[in-house]
C-alpha positions as CSV (number, residue, x, y, z in Angstrom):
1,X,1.5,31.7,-7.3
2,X,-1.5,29.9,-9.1
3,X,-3.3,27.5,-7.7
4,X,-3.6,24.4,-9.8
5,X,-7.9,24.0,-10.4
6,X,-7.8,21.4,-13.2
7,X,-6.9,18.4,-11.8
8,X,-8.4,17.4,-9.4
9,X,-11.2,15.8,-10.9
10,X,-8.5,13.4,-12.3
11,X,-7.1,12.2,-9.0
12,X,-11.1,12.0,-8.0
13,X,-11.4,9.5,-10.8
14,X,-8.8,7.5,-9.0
15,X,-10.1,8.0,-5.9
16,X,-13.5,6.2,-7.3
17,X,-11.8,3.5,-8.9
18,X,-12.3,1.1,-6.3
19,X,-15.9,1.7,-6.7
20,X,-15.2,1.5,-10.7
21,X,-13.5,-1.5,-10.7
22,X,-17.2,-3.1,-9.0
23,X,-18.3,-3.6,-12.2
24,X,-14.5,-4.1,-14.2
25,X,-14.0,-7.5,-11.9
26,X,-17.4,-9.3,-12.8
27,X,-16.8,-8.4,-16.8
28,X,-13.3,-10.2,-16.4
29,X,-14.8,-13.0,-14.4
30,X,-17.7,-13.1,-17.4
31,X,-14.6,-13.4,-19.5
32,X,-13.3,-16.3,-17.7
33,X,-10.7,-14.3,-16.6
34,X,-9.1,-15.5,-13.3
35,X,-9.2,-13.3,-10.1
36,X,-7.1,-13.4,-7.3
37,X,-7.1,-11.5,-4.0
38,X,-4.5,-10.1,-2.2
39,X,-4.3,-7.7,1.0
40,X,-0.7,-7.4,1.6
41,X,2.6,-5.7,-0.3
42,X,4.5,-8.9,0.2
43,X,2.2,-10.7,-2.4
44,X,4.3,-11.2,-5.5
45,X,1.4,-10.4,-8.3
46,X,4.4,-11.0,-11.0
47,X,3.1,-15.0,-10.5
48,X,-0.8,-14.3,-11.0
49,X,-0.6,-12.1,-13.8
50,X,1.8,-14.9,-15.5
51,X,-1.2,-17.2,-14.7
52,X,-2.9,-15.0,-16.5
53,X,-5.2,-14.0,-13.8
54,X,-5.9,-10.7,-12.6
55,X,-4.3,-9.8,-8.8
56,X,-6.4,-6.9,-7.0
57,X,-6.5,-5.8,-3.8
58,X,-9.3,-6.5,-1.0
59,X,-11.3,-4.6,1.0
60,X,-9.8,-3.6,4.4
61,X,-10.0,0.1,5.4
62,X,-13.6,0.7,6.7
63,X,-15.5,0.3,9.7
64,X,-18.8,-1.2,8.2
65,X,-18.6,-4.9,8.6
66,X,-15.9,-4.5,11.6
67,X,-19.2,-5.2,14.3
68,X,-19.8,-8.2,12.2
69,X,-16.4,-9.3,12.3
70,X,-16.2,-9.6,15.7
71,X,-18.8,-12.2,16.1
72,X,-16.1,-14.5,15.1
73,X,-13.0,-12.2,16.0
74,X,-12.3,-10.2,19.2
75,X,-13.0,-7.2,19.9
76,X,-9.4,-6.0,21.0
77,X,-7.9,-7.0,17.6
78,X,-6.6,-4.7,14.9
79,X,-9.2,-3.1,13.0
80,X,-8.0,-4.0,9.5
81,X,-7.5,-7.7,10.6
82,X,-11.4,-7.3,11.6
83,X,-12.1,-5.3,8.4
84,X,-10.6,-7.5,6.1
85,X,-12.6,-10.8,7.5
86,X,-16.0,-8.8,8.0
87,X,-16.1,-7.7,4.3
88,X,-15.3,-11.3,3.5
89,X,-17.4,-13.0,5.7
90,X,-20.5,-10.5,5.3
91,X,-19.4,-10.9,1.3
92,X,-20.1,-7.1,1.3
93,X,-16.2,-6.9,-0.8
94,X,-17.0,-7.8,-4.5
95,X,-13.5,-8.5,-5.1
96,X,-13.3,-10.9,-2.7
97,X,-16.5,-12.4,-3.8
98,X,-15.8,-12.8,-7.7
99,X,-11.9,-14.3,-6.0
100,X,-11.2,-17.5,-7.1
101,X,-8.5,-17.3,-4.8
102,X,-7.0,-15.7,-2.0
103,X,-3.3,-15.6,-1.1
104,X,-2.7,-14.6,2.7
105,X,0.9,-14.3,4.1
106,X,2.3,-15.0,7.7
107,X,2.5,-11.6,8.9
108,X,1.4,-10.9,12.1
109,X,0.0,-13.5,13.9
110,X,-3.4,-11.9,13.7
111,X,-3.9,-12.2,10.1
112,X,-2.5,-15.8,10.3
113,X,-5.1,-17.0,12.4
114,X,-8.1,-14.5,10.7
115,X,-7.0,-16.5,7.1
116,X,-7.5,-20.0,9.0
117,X,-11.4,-18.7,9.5
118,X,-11.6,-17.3,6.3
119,X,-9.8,-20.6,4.7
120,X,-13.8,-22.2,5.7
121,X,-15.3,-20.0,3.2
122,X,-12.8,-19.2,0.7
123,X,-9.8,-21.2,-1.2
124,X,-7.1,-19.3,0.4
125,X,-3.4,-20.0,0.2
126,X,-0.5,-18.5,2.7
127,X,2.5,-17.8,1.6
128,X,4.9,-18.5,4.7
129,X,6.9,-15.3,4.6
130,X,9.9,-15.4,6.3
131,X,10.2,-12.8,9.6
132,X,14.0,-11.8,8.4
133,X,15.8,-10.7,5.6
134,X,18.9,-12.4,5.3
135,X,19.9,-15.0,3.1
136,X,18.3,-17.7,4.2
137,X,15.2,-15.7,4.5
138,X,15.6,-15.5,0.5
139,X,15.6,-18.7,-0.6
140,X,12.8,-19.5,1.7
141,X,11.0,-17.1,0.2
142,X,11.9,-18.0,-3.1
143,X,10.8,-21.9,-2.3
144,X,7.6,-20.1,-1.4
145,X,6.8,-18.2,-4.5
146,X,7.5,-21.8,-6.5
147,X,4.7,-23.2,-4.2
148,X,2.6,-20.5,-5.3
149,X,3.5,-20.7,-9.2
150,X,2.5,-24.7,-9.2
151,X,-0.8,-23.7,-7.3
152,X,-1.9,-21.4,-9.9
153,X,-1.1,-23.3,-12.6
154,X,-2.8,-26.3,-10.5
155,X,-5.9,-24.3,-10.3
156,X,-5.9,-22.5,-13.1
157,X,-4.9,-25.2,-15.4
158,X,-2.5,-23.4,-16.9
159,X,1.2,-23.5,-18.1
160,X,3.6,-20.6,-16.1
161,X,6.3,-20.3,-18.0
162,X,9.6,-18.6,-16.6
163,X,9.3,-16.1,-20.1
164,X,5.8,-15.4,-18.7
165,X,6.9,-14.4,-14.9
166,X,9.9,-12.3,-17.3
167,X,6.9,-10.3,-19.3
168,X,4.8,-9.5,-16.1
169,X,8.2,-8.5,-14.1
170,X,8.7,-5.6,-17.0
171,X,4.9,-5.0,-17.2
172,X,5.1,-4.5,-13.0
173,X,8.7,-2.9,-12.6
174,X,7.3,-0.3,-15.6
175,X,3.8,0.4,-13.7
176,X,5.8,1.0,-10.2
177,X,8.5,3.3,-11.7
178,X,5.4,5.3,-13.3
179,X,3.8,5.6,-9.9
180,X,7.3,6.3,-8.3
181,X,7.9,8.9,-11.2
182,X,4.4,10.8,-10.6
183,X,4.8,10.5,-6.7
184,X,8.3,12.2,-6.7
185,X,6.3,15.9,-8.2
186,X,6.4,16.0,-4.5
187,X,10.2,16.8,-4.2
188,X,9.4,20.2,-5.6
189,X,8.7,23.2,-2.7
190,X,6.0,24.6,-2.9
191,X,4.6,21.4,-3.8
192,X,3.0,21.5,-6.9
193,X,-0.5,19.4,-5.5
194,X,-1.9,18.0,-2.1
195,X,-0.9,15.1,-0.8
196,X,-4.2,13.8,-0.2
197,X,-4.1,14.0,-4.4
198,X,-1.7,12.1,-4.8
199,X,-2.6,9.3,-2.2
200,X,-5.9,9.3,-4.5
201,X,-3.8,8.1,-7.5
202,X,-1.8,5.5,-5.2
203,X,-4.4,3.8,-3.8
204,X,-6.8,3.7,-6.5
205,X,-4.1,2.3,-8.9
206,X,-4.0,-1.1,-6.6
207,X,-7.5,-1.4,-8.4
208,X,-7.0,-1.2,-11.6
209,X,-6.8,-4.3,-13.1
210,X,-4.3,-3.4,-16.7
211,X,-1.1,-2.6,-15.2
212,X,0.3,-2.6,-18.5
213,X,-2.4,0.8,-19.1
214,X,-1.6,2.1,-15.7
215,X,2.2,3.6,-16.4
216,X,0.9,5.2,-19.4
217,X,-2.1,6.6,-17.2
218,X,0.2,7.7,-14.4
219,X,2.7,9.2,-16.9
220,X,0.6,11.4,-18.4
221,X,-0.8,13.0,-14.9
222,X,2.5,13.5,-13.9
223,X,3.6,15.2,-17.2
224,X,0.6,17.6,-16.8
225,X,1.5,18.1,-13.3
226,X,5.2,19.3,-13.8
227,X,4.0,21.8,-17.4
228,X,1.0,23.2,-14.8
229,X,4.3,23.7,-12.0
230,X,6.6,25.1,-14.6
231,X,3.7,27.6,-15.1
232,X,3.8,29.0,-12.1
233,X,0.7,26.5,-10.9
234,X,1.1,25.0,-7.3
235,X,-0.1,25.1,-3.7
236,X,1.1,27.8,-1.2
237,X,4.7,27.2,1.0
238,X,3.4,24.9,3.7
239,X,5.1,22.5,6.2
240,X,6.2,19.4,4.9
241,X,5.0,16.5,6.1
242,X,6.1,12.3,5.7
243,X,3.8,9.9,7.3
244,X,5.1,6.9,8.2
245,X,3.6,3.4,9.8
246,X,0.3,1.6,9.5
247,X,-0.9,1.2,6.0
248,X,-3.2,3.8,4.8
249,X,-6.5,3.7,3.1
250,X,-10.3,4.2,3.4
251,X,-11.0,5.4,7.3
252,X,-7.2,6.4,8.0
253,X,-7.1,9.0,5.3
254,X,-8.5,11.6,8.5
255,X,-4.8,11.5,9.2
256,X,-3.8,13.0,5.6
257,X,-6.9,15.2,5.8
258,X,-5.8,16.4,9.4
259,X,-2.5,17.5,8.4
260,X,-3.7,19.1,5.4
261,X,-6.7,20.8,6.4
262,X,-4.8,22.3,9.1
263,X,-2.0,23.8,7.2
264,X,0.7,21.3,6.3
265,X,0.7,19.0,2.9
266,X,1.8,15.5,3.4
267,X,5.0,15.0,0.5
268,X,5.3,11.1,1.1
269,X,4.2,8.0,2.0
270,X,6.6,5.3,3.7
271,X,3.4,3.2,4.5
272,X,1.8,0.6,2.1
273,X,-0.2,2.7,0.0
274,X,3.6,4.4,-0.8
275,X,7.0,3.5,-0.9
276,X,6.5,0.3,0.2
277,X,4.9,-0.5,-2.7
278,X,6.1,1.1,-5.5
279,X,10.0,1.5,-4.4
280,X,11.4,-1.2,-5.1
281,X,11.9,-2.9,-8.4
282,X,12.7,-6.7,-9.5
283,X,16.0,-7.3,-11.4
284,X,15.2,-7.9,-14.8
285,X,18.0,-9.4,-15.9
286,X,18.5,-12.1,-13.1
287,X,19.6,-15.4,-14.3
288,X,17.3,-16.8,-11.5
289,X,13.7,-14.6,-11.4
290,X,12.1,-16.3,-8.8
291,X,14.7,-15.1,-6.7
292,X,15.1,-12.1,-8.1
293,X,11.7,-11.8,-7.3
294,X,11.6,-12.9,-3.6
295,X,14.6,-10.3,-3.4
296,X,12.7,-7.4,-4.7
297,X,9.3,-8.5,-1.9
298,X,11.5,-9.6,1.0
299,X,13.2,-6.0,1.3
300,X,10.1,-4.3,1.7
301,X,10.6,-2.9,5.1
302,X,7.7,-3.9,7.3
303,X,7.5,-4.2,11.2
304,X,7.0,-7.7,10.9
305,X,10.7,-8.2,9.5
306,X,13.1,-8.5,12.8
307,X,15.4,-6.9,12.3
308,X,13.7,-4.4,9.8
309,X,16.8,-1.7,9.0
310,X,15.3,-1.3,5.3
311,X,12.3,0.5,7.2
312,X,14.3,3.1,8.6
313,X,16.6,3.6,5.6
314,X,13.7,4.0,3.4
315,X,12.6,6.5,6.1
316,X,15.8,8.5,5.8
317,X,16.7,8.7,2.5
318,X,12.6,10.1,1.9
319,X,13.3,12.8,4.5
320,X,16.2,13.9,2.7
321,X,14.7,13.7,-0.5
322,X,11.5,15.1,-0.1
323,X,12.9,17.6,2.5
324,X,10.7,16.9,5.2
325,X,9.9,19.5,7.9
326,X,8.3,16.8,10.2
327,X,7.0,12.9,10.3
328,X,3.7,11.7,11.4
329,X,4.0,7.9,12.2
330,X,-0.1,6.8,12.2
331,X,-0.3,3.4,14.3
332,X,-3.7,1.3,14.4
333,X,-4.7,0.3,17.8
334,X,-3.5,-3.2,19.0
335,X,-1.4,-3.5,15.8
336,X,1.5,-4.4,18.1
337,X,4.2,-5.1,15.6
338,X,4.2,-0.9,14.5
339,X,3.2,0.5,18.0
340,X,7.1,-1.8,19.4
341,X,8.7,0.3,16.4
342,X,7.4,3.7,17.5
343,X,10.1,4.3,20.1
344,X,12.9,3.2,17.6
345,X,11.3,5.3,14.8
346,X,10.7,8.4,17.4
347,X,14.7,8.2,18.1
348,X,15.5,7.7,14.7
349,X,13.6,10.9,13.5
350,X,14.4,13.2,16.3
351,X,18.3,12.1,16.7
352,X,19.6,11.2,13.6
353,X,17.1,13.5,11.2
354,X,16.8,16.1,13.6
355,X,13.0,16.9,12.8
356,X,10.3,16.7,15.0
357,X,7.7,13.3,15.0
358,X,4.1,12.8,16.3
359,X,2.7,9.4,16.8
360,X,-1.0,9.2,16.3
361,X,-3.0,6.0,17.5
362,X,-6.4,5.5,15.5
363,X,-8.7,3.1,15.0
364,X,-11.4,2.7,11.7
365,X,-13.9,4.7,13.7
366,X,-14.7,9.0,13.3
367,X,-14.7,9.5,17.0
368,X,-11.3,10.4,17.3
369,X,-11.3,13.1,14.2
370,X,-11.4,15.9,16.6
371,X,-8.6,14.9,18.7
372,X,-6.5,13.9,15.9
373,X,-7.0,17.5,14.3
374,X,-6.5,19.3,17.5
375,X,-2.7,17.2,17.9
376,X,-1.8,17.5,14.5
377,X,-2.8,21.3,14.8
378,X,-0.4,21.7,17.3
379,X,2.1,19.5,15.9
380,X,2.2,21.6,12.7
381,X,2.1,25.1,14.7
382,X,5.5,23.9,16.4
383,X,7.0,23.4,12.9
């Protein structure tokens, strides 16, 4: 076994491209470029990028603006609820400050009323995403994405044409099966990188702004990746390791570094920053693409959907597939929708998958980082 040493200073560069993209979004603006803000995986970017504007994602993982978030907020409310609003108020976020708009969703009720305050200071628009995934819940959702389509083209002055939405569906659907693509290396054992490497490449791809030059990108890591594995190049056997629950990102990466700096390697992401994302793909050749579209966004399986069985079946067909040893659900304090689940999600693991679960509760703060190694220490010992 070899060690792979070459690459990590690629994933770094996707690690910093949040920091990269600083200067990227006030060229396009420059440009006259639209920009719109997002936070969520429910926000359809196929409609913005047919506006021709660019859709990136806001800032929402630290703790540095979350004291002067809750001048305004509460102290007992999720910490990316009070991240999000404190880089927006404090305008410390670039991306939301170069933003000619924001579109919110009604997720949890949090985040509904933080977009009210921010609505004083920004142009926001909510989508009104349905809580269920039925039928119904479809075309409501589809209704909604219209709504959205006639804003942007409102406010951009601009014409969004349905063979527009068509081009930036096979632009998207070709970007996510990239990332999808380069995310299953993992399903090789040994695995053939670290986790925390590939999480880099996830979460720094919400911030680049070409999806178009992303798949390419992505395609040629992965490439690399698999020639460097065939060679012989990988990480030692470790434990296996799915983590599950709260979106990832910024201060909750301790949990990936906990697992992986105390023996296991995390091989897959059923949060945000992962599968949730990047699963799922929007049918191309739908006579109707506004609901093929709403289709696609309304099965993401999120904790705000009641019922939400696409969670757990995402969940089980990525243990099977990535041949997980164990699951680590990471819950955010007072994010009540996700902490219900965990009972339902401990069951699920431990009856049906037969593999042992640990549920971690964090906040955006370090205090916790030697507690959290110390449990997930343990947890991977028992494995």
């Amino acid at each position: 076994m070899e060690l792979i040493k070459d690459l990590p200073s690629v994933f770094d560069d996707f690690a910093e491209q949040r920091k990269k993209s600083f200067l990227t979004v006030r060229e396009y603006k420059e440009k006259g470029i639209p920009i719109v803000g997002s936070y969520c995986t429910y926000f359809p970017k196929e409609i913005a990028m047919a506006a021709g504007a660019a859709p990136v994602s806001l800032c929402s993982t630290s703790d540095e603006t979350i004291q002067d978030a809750e001048k305004d907020l509460p102290k007992n409310l999720c910490p990316l609820i009070k991240s999000s609003y404190g880089f927006a108020k404090t305008q410390k976020c670039p991306y939301f400050y170069f933003s000619d708009v924001v579109v919110g969703e009604t997720t949890c009720d949090g985040k509904k009323k933080m977009y009210e305050l921010m609505g004083e200071f920004k142009d926001v628009f909510i989508l009104r995403l349905p809580n269920h995934q039925d039928e119904d819940g479809v075309q409501a959702y589809r209704k909604e994405i219209l709504r959205l389509k006639d804003y942007l083209s409102e406010k951009f002055q601009c014409e969004i044409t349905e063979e527009k939405v068509r081009e930036a569906v096979r632009i998207n659907n070709r970007a996510n099966a990239a990332l999808m693509n380069f995310y299953g290396v993992m399903r090789h054992d040994p695995a053939p990188v670290y986790g925390y490497d590939i999480f880099k490449v996830l979460y720094g791809s919400t911030f680049k702004f070409d999806r178009s030059a992303l798949a390419d990108e992505v395609d040629s890591l992965r490439e690399q990746i698999e020639k460097d594995y065939a060679a012989g190049k990988h990480i030692e056997k470790r434990p296996r390791i799915i983590i599950t629950g709260c979106p990832i990102g910024g201060a909750t990466e301790k949990v990936i570094q906990a697992v992986e700096e105390n023996g296991g390697v995390v091989v897959g992401y059923e949060n945000c920053s992962g599968q949730k994302s990047v699963g799922l793909q929007v049918d191309e050749s739908a006579e109707d693409i506004y609901e093929a579209i709403s289709r696609r966004y309304l099965a993401i399986g999120c904790s705000i959907m009641s019922p939400n069985p696409n969670r757990f079946q995402a969940l089980g067909e990525m243990v099977d597939e990535y041949r997980a040893d164990g699951v680590l659900e990471m819950t955010l304090q007072a994010c009540h929708t996700y902490n219900v689940e965990t009972n339902k999600i401990r069951s699920f693991v431990t009856g049906e998958k037969q593999i042992p679960y640990l549920n971690v509760e964090t906040d955006y703060s370090k205090s916790d980082i030697g507690q959290l190694n110390t449990r997930v220490a343990a947890f991977l010992e028992m494995l």
